[in-house]
Backbone as JSON Lines, residues from 0, in Angstrom:
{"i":0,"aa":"X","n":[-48.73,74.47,104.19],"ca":[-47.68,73.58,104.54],"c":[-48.25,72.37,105.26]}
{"i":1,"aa":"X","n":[-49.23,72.1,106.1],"ca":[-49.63,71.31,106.93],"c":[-50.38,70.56,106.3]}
{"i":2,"aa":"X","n":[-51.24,71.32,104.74],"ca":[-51.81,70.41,103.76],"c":[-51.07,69.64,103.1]}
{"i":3,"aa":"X","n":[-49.67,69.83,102.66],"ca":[-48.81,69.36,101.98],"c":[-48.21,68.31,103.21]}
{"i":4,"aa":"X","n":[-47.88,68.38,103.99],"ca":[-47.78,67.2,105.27],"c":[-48.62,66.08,105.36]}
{"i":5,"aa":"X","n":[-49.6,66.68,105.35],"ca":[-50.56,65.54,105.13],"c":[-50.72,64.82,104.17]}
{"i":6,"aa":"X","n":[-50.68,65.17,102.71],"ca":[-50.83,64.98,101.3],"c":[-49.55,64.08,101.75]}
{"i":7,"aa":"X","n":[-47.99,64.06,101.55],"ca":[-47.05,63.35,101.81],"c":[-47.52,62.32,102.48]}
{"i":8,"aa":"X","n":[-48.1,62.14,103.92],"ca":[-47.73,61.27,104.86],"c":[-48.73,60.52,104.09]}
{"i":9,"aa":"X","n":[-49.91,60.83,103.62],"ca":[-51.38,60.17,103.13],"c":[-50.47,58.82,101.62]}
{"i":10,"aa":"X","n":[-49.88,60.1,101.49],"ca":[-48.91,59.19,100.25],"c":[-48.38,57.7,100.7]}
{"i":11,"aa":"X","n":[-47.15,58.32,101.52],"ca":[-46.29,57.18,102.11],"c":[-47.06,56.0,102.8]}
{"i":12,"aa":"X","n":[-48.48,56.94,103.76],"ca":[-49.0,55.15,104.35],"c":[-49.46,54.15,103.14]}
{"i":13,"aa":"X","n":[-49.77,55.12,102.25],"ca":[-50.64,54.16,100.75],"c":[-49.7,53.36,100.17]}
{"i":14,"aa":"X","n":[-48.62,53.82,100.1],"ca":[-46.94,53.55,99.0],"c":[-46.6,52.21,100.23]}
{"i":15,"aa":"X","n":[-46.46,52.12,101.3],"ca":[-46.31,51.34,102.33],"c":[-47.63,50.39,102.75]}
{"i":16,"aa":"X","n":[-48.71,50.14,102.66],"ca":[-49.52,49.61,102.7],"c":[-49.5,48.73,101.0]}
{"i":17,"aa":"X","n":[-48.59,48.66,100.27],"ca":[-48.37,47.91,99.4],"c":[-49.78,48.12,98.25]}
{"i":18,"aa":"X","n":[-50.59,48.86,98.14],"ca":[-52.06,48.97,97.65],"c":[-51.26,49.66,95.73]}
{"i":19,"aa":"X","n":[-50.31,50.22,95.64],"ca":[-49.86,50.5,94.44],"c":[-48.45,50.07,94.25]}
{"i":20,"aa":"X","n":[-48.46,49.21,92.95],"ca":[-47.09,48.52,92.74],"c":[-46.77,48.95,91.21]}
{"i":21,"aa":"X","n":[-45.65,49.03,90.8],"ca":[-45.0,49.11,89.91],"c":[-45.02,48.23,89.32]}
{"i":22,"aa":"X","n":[-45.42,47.68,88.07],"ca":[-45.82,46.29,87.33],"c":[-44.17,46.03,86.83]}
{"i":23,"aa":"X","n":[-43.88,44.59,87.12],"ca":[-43.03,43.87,86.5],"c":[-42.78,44.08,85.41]}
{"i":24,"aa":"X","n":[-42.0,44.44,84.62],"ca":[-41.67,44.16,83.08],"c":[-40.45,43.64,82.61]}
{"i":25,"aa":"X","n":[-40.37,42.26,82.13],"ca":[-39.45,41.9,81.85],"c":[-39.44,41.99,79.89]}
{"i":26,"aa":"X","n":[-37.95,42.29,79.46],"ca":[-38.11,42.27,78.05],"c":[-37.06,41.17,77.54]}
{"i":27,"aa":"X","n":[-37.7,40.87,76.58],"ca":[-36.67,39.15,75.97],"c":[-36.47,39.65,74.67]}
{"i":28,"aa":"X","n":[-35.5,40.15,74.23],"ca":[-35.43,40.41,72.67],"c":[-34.73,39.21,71.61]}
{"i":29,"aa":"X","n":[-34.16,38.29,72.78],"ca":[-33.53,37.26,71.86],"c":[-33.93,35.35,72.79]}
{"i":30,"aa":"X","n":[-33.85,34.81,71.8],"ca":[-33.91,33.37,72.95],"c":[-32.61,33.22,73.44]}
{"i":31,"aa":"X","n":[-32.56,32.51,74.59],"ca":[-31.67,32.12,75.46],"c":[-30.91,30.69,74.72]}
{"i":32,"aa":"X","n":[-29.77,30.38,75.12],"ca":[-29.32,29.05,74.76],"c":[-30.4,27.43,75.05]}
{"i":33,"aa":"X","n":[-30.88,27.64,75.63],"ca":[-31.36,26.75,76.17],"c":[-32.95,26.67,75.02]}
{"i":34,"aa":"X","n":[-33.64,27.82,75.37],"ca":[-34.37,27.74,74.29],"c":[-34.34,27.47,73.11]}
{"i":35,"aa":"X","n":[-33.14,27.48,72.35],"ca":[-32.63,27.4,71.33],"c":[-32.41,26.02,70.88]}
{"i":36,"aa":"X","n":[-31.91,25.08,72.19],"ca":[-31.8,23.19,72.24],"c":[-33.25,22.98,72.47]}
{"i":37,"aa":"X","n":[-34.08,23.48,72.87],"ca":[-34.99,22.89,73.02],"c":[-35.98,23.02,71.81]}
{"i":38,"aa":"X","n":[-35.79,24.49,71.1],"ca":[-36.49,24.58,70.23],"c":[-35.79,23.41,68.84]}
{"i":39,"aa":"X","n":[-34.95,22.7,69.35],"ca":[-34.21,22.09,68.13],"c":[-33.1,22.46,67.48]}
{"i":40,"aa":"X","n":[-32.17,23.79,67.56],"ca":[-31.53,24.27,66.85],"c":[-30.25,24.04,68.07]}
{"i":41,"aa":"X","n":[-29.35,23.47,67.64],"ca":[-27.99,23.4,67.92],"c":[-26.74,23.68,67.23]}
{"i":42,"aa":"X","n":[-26.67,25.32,67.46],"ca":[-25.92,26.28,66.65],"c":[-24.69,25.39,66.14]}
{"i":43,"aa":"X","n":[-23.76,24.41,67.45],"ca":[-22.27,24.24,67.0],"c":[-22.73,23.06,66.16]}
{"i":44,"aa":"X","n":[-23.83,21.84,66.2],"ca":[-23.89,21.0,65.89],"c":[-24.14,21.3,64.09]}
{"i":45,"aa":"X","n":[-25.21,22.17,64.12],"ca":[-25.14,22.75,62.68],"c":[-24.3,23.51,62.05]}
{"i":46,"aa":"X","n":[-22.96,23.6,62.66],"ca":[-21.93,24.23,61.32],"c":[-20.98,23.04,61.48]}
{"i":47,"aa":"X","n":[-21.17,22.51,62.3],"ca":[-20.26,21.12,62.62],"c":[-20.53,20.22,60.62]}
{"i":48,"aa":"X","n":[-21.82,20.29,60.75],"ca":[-22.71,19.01,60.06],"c":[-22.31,20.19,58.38]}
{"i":49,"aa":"X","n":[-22.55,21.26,58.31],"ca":[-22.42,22.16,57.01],"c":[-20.53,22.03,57.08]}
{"i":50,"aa":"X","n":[-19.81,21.7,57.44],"ca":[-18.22,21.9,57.38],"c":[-18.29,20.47,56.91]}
{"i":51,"aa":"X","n":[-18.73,19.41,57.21],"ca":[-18.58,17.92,56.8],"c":[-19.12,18.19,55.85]}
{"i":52,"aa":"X","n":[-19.53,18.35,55.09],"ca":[-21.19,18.46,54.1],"c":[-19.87,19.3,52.84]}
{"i":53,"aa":"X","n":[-19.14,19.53,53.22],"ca":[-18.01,20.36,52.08],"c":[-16.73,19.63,51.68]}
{"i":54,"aa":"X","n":[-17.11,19.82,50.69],"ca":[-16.12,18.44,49.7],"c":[-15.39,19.14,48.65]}
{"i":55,"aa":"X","n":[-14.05,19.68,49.07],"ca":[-13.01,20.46,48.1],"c":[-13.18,19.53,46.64]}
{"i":56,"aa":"X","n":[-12.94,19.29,45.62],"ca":[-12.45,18.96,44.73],"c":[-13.15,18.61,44.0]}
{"i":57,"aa":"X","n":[-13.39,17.7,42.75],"ca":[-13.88,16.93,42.1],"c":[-14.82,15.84,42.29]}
{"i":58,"aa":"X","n":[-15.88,15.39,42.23],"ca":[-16.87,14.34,42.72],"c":[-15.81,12.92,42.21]}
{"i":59,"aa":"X","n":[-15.81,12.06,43.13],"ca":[-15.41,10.39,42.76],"c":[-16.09,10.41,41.64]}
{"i":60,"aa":"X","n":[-15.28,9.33,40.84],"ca":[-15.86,8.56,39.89],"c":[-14.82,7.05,39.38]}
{"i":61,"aa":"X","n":[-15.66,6.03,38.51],"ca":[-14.85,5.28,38.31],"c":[-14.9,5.1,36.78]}
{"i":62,"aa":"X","n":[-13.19,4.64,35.98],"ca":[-13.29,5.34,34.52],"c":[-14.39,3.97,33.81]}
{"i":63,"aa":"X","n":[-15.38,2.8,34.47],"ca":[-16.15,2.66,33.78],"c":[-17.2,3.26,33.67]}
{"i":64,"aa":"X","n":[-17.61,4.24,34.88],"ca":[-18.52,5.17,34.49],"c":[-18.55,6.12,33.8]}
{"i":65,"aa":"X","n":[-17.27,6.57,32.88],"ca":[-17.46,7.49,31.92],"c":[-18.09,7.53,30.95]}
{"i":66,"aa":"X","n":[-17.42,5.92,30.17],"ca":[-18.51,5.93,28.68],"c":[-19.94,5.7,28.78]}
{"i":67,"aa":"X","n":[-20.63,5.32,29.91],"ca":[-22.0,5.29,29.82],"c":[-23.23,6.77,30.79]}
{"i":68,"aa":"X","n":[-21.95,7.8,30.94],"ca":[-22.55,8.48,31.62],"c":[-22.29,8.19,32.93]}
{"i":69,"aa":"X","n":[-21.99,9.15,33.83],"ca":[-21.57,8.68,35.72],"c":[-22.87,8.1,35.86]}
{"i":70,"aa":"X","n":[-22.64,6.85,36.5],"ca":[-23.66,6.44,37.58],"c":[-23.86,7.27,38.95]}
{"i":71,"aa":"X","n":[-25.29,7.25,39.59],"ca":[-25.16,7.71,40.6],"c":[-24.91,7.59,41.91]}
{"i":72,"aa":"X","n":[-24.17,7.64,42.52],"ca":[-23.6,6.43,43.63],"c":[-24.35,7.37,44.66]}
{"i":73,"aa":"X","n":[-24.57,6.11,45.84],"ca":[-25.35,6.53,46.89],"c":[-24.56,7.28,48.08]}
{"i":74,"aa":"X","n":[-24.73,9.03,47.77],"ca":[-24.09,9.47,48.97],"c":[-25.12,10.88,48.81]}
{"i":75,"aa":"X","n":[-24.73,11.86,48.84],"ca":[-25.49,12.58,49.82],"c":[-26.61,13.24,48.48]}
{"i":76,"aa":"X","n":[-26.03,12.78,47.51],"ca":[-27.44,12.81,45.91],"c":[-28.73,12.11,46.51]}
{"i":77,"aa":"X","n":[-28.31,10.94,47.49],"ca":[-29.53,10.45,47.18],"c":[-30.19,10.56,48.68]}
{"i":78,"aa":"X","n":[-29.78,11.7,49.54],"ca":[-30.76,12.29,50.75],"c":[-32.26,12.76,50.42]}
{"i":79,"aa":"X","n":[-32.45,11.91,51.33],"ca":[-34.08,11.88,51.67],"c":[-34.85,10.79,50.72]}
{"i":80,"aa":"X","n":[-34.08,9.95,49.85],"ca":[-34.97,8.99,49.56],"c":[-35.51,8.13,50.38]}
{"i":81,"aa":"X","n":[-36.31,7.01,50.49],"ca":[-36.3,6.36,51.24],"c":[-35.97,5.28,51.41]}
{"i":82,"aa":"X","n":[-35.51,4.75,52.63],"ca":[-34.53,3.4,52.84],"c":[-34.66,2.09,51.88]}
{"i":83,"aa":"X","n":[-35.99,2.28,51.49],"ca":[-36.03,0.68,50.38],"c":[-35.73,1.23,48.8]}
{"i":84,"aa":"X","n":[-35.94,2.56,49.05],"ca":[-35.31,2.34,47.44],"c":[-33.88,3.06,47.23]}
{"i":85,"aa":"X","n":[-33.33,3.16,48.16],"ca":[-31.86,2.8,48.56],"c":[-31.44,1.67,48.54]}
{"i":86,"aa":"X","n":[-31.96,0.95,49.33],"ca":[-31.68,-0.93,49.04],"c":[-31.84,-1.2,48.25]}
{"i":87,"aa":"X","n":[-32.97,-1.26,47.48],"ca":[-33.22,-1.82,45.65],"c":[-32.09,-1.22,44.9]}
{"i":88,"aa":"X","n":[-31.54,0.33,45.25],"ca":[-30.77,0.74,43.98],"c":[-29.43,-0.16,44.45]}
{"i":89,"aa":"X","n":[-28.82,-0.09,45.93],"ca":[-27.6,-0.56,45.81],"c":[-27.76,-2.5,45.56]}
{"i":90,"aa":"X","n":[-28.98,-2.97,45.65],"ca":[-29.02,-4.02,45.05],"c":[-28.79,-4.36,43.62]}
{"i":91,"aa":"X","n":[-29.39,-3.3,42.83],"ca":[-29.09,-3.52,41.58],"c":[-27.55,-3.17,41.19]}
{"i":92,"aa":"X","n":[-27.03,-2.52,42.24],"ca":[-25.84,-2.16,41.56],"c":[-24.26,-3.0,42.18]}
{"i":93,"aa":"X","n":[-24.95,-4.06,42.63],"ca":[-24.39,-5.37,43.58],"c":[-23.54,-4.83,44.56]}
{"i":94,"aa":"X","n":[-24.14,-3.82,45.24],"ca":[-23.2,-3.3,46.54],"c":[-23.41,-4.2,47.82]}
{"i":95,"aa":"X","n":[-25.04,-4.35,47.4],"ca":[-25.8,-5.31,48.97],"c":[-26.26,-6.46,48.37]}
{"i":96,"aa":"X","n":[-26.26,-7.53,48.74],"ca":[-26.67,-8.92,48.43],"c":[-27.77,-9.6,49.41]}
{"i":97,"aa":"X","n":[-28.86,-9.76,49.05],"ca":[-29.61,-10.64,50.21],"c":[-29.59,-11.62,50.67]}
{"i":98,"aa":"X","n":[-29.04,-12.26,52.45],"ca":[-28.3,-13.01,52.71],"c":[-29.39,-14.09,53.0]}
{"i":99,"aa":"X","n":[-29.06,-15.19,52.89],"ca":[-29.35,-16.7,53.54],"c":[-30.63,-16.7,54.23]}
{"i":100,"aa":"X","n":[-29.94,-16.0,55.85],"ca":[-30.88,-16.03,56.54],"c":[-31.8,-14.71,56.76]}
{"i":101,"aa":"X","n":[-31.99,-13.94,55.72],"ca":[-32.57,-12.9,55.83],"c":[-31.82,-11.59,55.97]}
{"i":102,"aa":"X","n":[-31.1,-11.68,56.35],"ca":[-30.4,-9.96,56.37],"c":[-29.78,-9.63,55.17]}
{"i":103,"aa":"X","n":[-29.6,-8.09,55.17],"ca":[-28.26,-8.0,54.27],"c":[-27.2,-7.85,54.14]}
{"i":104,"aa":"X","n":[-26.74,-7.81,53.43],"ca":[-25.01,-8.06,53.25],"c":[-24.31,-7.06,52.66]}
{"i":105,"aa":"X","n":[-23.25,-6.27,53.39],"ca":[-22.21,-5.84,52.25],"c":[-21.26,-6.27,51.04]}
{"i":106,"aa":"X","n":[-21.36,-6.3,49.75],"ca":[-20.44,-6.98,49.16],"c":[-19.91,-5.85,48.43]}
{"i":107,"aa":"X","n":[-18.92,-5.1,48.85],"ca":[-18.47,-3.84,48.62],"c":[-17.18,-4.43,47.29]}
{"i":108,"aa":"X","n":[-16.81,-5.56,47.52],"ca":[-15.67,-5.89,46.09],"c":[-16.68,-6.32,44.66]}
{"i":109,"aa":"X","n":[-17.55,-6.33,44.74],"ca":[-18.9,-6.26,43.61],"c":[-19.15,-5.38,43.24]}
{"i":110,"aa":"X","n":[-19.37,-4.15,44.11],"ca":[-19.94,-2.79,43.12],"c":[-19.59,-2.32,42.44]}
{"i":111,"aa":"X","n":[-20.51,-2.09,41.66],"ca":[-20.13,-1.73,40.18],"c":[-20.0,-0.13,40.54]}
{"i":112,"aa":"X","n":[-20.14,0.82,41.83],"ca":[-20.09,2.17,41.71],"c":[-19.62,2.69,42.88]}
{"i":113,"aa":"X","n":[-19.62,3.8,43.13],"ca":[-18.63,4.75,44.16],"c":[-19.48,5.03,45.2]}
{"i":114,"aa":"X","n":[-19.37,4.19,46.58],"ca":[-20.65,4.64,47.59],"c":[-19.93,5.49,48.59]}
{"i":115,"aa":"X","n":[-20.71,5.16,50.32],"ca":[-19.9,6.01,50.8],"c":[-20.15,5.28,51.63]}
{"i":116,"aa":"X","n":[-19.08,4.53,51.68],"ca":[-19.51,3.16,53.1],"c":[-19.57,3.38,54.11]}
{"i":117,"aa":"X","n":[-19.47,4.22,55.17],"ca":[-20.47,4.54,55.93],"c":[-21.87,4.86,56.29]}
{"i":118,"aa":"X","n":[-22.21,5.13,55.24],"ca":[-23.4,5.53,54.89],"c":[-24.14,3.99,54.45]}
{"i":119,"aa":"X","n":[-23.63,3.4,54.11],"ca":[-24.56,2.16,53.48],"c":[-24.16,1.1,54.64]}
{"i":120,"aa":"X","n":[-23.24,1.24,55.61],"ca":[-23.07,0.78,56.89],"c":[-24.17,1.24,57.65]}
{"i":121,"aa":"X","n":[-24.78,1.78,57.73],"ca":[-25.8,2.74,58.8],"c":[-26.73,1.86,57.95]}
{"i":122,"aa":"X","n":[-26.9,2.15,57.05],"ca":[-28.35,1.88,56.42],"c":[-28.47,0.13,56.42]}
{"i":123,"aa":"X","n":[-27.65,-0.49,56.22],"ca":[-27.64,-1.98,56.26],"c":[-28.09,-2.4,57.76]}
{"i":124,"aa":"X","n":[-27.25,-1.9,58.91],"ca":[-27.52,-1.99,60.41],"c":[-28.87,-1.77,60.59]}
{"i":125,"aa":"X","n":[-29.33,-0.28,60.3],"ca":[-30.76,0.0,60.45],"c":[-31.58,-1.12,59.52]}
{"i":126,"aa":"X","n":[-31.71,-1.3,58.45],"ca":[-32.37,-2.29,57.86],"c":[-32.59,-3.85,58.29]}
{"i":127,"aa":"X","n":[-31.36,-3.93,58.93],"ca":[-31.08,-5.74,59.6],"c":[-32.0,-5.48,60.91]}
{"i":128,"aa":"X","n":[-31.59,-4.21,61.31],"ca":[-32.27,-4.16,62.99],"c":[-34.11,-4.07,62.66]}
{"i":129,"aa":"X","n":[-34.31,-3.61,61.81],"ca":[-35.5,-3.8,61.59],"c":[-36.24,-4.87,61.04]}
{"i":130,"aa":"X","n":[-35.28,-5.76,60.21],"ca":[-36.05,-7.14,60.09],"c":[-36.24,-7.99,61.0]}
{"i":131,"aa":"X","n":[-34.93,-7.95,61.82],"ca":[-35.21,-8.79,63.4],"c":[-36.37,-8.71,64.29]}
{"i":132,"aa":"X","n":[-36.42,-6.96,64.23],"ca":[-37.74,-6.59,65.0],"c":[-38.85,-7.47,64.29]}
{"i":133,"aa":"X","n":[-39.06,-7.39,63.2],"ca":[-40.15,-7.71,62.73],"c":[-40.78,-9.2,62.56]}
{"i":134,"aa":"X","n":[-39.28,-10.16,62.58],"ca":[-39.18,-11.54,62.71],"c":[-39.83,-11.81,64.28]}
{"i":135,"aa":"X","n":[-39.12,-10.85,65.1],"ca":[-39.6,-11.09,66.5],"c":[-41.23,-11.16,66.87]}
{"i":136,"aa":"X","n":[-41.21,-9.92,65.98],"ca":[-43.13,-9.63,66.1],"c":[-43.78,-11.14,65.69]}
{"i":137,"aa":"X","n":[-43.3,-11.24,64.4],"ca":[-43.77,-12.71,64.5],"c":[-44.05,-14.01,65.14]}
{"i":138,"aa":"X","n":[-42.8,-14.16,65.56],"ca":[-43.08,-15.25,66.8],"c":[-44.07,-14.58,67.62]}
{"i":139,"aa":"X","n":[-43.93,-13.61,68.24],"ca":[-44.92,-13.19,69.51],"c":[-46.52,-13.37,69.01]}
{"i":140,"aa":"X","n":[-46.66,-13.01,67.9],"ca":[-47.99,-13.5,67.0],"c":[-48.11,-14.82,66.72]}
{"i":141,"aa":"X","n":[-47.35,-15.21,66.23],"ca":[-47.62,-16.79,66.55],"c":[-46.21,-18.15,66.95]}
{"i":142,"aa":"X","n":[-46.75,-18.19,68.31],"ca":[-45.32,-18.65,69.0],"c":[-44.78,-20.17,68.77]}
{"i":143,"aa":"X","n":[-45.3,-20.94,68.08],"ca":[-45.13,-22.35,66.99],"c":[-43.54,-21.95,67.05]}
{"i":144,"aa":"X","n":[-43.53,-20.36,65.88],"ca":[-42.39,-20.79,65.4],"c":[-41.13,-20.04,66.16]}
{"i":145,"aa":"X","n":[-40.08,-20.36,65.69],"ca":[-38.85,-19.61,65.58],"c":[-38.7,-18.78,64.96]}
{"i":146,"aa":"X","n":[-37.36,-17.77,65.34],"ca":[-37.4,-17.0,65.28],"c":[-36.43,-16.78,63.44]}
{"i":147,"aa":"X","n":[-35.81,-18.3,63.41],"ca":[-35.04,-18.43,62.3],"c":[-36.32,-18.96,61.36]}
{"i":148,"aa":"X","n":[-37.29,-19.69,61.63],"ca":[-38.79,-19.99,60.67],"c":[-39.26,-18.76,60.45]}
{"i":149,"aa":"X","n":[-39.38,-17.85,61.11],"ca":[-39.79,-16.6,60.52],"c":[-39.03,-15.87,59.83]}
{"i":150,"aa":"X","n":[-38.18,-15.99,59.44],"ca":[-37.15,-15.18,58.75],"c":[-37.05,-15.79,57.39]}
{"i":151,"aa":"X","n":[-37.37,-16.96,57.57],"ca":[-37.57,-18.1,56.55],"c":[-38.58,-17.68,55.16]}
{"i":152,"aa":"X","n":[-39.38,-17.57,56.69],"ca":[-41.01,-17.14,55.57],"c":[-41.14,-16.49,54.8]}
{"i":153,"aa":"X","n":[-40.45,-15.11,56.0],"ca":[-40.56,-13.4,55.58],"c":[-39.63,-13.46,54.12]}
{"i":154,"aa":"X","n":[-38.6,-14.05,54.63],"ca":[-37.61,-13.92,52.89],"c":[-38.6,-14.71,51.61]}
{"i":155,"aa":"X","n":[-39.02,-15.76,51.73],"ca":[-39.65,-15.87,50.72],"c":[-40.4,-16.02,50.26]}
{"i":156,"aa":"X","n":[-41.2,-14.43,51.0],"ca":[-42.26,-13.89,50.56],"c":[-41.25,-12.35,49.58]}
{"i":157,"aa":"X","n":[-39.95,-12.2,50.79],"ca":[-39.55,-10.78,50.33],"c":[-38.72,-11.23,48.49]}
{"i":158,"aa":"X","n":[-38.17,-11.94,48.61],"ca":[-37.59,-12.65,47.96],"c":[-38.4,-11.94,46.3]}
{"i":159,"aa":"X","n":[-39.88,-12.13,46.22],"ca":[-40.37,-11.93,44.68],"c":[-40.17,-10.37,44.53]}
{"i":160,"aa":"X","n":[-40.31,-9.43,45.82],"ca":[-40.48,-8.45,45.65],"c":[-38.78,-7.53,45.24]}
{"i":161,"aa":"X","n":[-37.71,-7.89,45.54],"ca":[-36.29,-7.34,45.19],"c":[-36.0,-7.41,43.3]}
{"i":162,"aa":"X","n":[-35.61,-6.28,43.12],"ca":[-35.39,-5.38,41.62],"c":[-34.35,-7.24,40.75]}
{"i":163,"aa":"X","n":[-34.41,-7.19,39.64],"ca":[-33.93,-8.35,38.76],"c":[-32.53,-8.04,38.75]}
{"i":164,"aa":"X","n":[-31.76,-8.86,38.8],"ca":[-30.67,-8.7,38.66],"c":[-29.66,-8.13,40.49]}
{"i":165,"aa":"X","n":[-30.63,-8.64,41.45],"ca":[-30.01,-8.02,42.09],"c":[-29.47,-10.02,42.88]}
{"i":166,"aa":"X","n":[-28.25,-9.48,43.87],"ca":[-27.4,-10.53,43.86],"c":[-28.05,-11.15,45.47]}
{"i":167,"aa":"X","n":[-28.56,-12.48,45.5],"ca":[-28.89,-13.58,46.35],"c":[-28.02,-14.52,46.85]}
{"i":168,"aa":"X","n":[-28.12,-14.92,48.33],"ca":[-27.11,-16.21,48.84],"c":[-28.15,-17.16,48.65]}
{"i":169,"aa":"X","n":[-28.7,-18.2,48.1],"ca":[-28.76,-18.69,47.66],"c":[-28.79,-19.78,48.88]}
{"i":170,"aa":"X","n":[-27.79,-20.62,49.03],"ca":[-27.07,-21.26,50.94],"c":[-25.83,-20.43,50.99]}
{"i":171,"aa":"X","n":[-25.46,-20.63,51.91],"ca":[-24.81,-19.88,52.9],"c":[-23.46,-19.86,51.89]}
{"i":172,"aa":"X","n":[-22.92,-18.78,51.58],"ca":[-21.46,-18.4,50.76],"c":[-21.82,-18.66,49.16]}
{"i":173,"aa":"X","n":[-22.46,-19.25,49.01],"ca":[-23.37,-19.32,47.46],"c":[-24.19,-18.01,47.3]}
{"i":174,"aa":"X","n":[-23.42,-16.57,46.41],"ca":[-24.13,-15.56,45.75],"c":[-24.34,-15.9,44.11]}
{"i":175,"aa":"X","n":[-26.04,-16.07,43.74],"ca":[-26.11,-15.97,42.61],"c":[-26.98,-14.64,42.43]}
{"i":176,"aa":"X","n":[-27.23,-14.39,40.93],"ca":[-27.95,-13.52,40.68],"c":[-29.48,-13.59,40.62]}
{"i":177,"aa":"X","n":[-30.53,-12.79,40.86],"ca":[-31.67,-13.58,40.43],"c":[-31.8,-13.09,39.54]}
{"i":178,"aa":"X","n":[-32.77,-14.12,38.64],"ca":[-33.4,-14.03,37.04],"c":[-35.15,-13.38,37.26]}
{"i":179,"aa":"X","n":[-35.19,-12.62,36.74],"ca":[-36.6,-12.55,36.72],"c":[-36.88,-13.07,35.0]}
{"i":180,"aa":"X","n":[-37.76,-14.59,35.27],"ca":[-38.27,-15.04,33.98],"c":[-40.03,-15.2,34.12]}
């Protein structure tokens, strides 16, 4: 009995002298919300975006696109192309017109096809906001000019490079077509 007293008490000063601990274990079987925004995934935002993305009925069309086959109008067919040959197509299909002073233009009573004007609203904004940037860069590279001389330039240099047949201001409220001869 007095061995077993001892054995105990020998215990408790050791257990109390902190010298043996019970290791932490924490278990995570799932990520947390937070991990989940951070890892990128935003559960409500992605069924939000798949519920818009669902279109009951029949695809638009217009009855001149029947006899030659539907054209393809720029909406969610043409995700993930990239922004200039989005512009070239709705150029050719006289939705966007290249304006005067360099930007572009909506001319939505011209198109010949079924877009999704919001979508070519975004993309026109983003496209204008990026030529400005780039007009700007210019001046800062070489500060002579303006900011309307650079826009000048840039168009007609951009000017050879846009698809035939796509629609130009020409001066200001003057849309012609260009010819490639």
């Amino acid at each position: 009995m007095k061995f077993l007293l001892t054995l105990s008490f020998a215990c408790g000063a050791v257990m109390v002298s902190g010298c043996i601990k019970a290791p932490e274990v924490v278990i995570v079987d799932r990520r947390t919300a937070l991990e989940l925004q951070a890892g990128g995934r935003h559960v409500s935002l992605e069924e939000k975006l798949e519920q818009s993305s669902i279109r009951p009925g029949a695809a638009p069309f217009e009855t001149r696109d029947v006899g030659g086959g539907v054209a393809k109008s720029f909406d969610r067919d043409d995700e993930g192309a990239a922004d200039a040959d989005l512009i070239d197509s709705l150029l050719e299909k006289a939705c966007l017109a290249e304006g005067f002073d360099g930007i572009l233009l909506e001319t939505p009573a011209t198109c010949n096809t079924t877009i999704d004007g919001g979508l070519v609203a975004a993309l026109v904004e983003r496209q204008n906001r990026h030529r400005r940037q780039l007009w700007q860069v210019m001046v800062r590279k070489q500060p002579a000019l303006t900011e309307t001389e650079a826009a000048r330039a840039w168009r007609a240099v951009h000017l050879q490079d846009i698809p035939c047949s796509s629609r130009v201001e020409r001066f200001p409220g003057q849309i012609e077509v260009k010819s490639c001869r």
